[in-house]
C-alpha positions in Angstrom: 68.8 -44.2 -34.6 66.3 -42.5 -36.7 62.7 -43.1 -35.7 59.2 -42.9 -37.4 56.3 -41.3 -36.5 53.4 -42.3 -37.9 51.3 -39.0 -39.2 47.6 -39.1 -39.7 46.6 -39.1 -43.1 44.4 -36.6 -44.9 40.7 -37.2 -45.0 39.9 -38.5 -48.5 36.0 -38.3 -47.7 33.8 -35.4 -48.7 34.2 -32.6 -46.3 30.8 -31.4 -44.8 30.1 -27.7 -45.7 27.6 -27.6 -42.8 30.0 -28.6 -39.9 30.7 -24.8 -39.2 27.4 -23.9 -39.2 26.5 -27.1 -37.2 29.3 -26.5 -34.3 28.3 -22.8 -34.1 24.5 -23.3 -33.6 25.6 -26.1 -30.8 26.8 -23.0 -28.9 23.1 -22.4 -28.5 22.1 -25.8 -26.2 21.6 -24.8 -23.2 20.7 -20.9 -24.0 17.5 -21.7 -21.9 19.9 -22.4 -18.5 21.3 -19.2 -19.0 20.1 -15.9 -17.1 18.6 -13.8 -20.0 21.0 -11.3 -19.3 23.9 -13.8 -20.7 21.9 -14.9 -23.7 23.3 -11.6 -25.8 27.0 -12.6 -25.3 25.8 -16.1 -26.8 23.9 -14.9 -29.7 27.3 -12.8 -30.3 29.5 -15.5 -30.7 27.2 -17.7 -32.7 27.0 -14.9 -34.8 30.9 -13.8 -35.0 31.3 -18.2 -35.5 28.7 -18.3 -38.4 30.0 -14.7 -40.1 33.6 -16.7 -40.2 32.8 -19.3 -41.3 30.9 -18.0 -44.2 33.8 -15.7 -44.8 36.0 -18.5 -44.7 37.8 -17.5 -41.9 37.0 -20.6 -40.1 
């Protein structure tokens, strides 16, 4: 018996060039919760997540 499974289907809309750059600066919300002494390992990996994106890597 041979079943289907229904696959989702491309997006046909315009992709959003900002959505990296979007997601990556979310990482910053709540920064101010933080101890300062944890706010470096945040600006690092919004800064690794916008350098792949720009690259493409992403």
């Amino acid at each position: 018996m041979d079943e289907f499974y229904e696959t989702e289907e491309p997006s046909s809309g315009p992709v959003d060039p900002d959505a990296g750059v979007r997601t990556a600066l979310d990482a910053l919300d709540g920064l101010d919760d933080l101890p300062p002494a944890d706010h470096v390992a945040r600006f690092e990996a919004v800064h690794d997540a916008l350098r792949a994106h720009l690259s493409g890597d992403a």
